[in-house]
N, C-alpha and C positions, 0 to 999 in steps of 0.2 A: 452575684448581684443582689441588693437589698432592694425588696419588694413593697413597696407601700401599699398598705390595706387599701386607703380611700382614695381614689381616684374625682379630685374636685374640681378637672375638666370635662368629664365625660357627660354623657347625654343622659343617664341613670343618674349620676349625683343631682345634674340641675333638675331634673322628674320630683326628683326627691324631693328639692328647695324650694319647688312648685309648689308640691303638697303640701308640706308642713307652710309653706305663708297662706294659701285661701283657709288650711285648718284653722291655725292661728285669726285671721280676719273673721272667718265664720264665728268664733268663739267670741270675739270681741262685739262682735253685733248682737250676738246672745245674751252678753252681760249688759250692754247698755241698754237692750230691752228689758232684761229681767228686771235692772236697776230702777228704771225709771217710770218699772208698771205702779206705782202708787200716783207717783205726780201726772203723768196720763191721765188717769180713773178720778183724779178729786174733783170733785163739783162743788163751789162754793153755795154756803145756803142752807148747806144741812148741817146742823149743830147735834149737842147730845139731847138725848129724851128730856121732855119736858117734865116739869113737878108738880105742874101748875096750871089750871083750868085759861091763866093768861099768857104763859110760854106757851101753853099747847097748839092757842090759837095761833102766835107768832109762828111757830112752827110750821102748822099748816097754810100761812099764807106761801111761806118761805118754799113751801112744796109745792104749792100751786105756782109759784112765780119760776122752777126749774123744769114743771112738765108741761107749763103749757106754752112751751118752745122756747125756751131760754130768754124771758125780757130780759132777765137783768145780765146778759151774754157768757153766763156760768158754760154753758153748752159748747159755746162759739169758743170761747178757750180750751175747754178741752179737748175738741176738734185742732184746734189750733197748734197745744203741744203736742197730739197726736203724732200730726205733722213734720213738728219738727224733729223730733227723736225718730220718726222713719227715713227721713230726709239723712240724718247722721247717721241711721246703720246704713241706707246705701251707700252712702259716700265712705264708709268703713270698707263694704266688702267689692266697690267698683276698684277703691285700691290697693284692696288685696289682687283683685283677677289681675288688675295692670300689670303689679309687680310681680305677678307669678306669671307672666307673658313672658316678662323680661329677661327669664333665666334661659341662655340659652346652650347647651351641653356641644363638648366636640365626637363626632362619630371617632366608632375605634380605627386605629391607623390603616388596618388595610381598607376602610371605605371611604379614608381622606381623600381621594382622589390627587394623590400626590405620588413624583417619581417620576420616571424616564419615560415611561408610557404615558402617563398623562400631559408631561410635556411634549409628546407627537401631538396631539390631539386626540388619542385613542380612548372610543367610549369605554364603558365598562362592558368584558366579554369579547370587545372586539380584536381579532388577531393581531398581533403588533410580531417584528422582527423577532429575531431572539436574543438576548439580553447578556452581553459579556461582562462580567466582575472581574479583572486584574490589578492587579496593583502595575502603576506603571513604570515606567523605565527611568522618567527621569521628570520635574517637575522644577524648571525654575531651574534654581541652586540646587534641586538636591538630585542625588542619582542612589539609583537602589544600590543597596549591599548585597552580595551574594556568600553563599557561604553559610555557616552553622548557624545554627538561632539563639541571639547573646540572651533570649529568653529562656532557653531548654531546662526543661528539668521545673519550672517557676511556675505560678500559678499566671496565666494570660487570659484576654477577654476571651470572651467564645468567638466563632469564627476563623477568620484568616490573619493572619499577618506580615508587614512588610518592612521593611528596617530602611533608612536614608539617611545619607551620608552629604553634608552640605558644606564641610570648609577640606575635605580631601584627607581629613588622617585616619580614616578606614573605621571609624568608632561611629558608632550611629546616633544622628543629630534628632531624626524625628520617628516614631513606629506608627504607622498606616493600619487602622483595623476595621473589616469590613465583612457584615453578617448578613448572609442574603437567602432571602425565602427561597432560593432554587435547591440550595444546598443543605437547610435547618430547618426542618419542619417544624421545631420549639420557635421560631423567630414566627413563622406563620402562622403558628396558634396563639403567639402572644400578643402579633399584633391583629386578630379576631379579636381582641377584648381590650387593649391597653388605647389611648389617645397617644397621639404621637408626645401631648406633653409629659405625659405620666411613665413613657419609655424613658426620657432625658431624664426627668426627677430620679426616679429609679438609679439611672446609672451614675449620675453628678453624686449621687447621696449615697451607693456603692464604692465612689473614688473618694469621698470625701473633700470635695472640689470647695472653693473657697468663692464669694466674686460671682457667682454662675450667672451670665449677660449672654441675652438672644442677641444675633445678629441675621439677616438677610441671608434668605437659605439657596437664593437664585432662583433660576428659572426652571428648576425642578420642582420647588415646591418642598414642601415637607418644613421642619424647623430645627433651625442650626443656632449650638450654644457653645459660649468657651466659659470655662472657670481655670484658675489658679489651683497649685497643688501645693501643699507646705514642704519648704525646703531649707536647710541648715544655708545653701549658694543660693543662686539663680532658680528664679522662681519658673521651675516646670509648667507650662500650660498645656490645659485637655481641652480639646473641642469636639463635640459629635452631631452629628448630624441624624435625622432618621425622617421617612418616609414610607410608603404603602409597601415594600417590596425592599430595602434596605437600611440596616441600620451601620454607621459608618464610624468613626472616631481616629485622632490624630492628638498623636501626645509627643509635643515640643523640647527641648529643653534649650529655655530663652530664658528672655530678662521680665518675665507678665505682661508681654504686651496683648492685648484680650484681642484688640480689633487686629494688629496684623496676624496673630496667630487663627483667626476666623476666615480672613483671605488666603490664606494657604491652606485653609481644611478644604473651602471652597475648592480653590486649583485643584486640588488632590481628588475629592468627590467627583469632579467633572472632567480628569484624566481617566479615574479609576472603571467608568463605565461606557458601554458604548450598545448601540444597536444596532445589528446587521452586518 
């Protein structure tokens, strides 16, 4: 499976986009202060040195008319753009903090709170049934194949696998694949650190899937995708599913149809597990 370095749903990546905008904002408030400490500071009234026993005196009236409280309102303006350039870096860094509010990251898969236990309603910790994986017997049109594995010997997903048969000439129409933390402890330490979307990216971008479109993962929860596979015939579809405790996937060979090959990954997900 191909591993993507950056994970830009998880709760560290948006930390990250957090930091880097209030750093960003912070700087920008720096520069418009730095920029602006002249026109701040100017006090009109003061000219260059005088040369002249009658500039000199113009001069110092011009000094007496800035320090002895601003008549001629030199003071009151500078007070005044003071103002307004502190007023713009607020408004600089209130909408940095907003939009670094805004970022908000998906915890890693096993604390989604998603899967078959969380659809009991069971908190986190608390004992739930114990939790069967099989591939089932028959789904719809399709019935399992029994017999050798038309896989053997080939490179297959990790996991389990199950082969179905849907128009009855013994060649198998769809393959069932399902990886479950009871049985993979690489599946339980991967979802300690992956978000459930960064699982599907990973394996979409592992099959090289074409089209990849979320669909409604039910009332288990977690999040379910199908894409297209490139094909000389009939366009193969993969759909997979994953959650806190399961990652699942079902590969067609149909005509691309995305949304009913999403309702039969579903069927299948929700044959394949049981509690109790």
């Amino acid at each position: 499976m191909i591993t993507l370095a950056v994970d830009p749903s998880s709760e560290a990546f948006a930390q990250g986009r957090a930091i880097g905008t209030l750093l960003v904002a912070v700087a920008a408030a720096a520069l418009v202060w730095r920029f602006t400490r002249s026109w701040r500071h100017e006090v009109p009234g003061r000219g260059p040195a005088a040369a002249s026993p009658a500039p000199l005196a113009e001069a110092a009236e011009a000094d007496a008319r800035v320090t002895d409280g601003g008549a001629d309102g030199s003071w009151a303006r500078a007070r005044r753009r003071q103002r307004i350039v502190l007023g713009v870096v607020a408004a600089i860094v209130a909408l940095g903090v907003s939009r670094a509010l805004s970022f908000e990251g998906e915890p890693p898969a096993a604390r989604s709170g998603t899967g078959s236990a969380a659809a009991a309603g069971a908190e986190p910790g608390e004992g739930v049934p114990a939790r069967v994986v099989e591939g089932p017997e028959r789904v719809g049109e399709y019935r399992v194949l029994a017999g050798e594995d038309p896989l053997k010997g080939k490179e297959k997903p990790r996991g389990r696998q199950w082969y179905y048969d849907r128009d009855g000439d013994g060649a198998p129409d769809l393959m069932l694949g399902i990886d479950a933390v009871e049985w993979d402890p690489s599946l339980g330490a991967q979802k300690q650190k992956d978000t459930l979307d960064q699982e599907l990216r990973n394996f979409f971008a592992g099959a090289k899937a074409q089209d990849v479109t979320p669909f409604d993962a039910g009332p288990r929860g977690g999040k379910l995708s199908c894409g297209t596979l490139a094909a000389s015939g009939p366009q193969p579809v993969l759909c997979a599913w994953t959650d806190s405790e399961t990652f699942g996937s079902v590969l067609l060979a149909g005509d691309g149809d995305l949304a009913g090959a999403a309702k039969t990954a579903l069927a299948f997900r929700t044959a394949a597990e049981r509690r109790g």
